[in-house]
C-alpha positions as CSV (number, residue, x, y, z in Angstrom):
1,X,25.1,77.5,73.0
2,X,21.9,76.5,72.0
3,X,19.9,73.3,73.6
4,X,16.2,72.4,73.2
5,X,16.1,69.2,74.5
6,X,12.9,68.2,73.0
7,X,13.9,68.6,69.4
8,X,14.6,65.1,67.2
9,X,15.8,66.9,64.2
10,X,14.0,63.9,62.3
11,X,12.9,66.7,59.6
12,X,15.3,69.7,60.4
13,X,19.2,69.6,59.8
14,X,20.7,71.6,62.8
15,X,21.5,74.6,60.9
16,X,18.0,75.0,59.6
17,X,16.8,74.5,63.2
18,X,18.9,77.3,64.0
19,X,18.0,79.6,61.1
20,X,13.8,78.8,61.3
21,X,14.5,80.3,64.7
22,X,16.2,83.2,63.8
23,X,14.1,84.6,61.2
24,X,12.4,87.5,61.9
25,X,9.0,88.1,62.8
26,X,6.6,90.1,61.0
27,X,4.5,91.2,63.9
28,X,4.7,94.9,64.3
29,X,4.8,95.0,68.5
30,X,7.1,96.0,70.1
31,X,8.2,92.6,71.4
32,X,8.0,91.1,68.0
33,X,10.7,94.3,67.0
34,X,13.1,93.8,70.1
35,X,13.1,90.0,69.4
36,X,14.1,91.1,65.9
37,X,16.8,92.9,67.2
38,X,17.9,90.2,69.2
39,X,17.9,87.9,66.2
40,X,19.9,90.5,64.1
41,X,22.5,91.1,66.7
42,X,23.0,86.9,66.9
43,X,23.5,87.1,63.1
44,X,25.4,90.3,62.7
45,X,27.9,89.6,65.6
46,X,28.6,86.4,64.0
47,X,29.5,87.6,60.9
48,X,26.3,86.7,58.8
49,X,24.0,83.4,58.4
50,X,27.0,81.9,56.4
51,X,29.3,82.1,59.6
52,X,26.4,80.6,61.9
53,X,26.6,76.7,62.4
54,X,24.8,74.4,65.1
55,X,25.7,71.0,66.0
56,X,23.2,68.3,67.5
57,X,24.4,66.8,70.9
58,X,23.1,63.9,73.1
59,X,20.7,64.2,75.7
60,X,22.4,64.8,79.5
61,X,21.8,61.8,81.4
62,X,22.8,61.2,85.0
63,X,23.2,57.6,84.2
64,X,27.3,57.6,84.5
65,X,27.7,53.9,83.1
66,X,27.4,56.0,79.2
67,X,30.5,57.5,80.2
């Protein structure tokens, strides 16, 4: 699950939002490389980019008259 809350997806489709943010860096620390492997893992235990898919869903809201 995936939720950033802050995002209008105004010039992003979902899935692009999701695949901007799991392309690799190219910094050579060793953050940027265990962030890499994060990414990979995401991707590889998924079965590949073309088996990742993201979905956009409402805002919570404790207002319970939207129910």
């Amino acid at each position: 699950m995936l939720r950033d809350l802050d995002m209008d997806f105004k010039h992003l489709t979902p899935k692009a939002y999701l695949m901007q943010g799991l392309e690799e860096s190219r910094g050579k620390s060793d953050d940027a490389k265990y962030k890499n492997s994060i990414r990979r893992a995401v991707k590889e235990y998924f079965g590949g980019e073309a088996n990742l898919n993201c979905f956009a869903l409402g805002k919570p809201s404790d207002d319970d008259s939207a129910l």
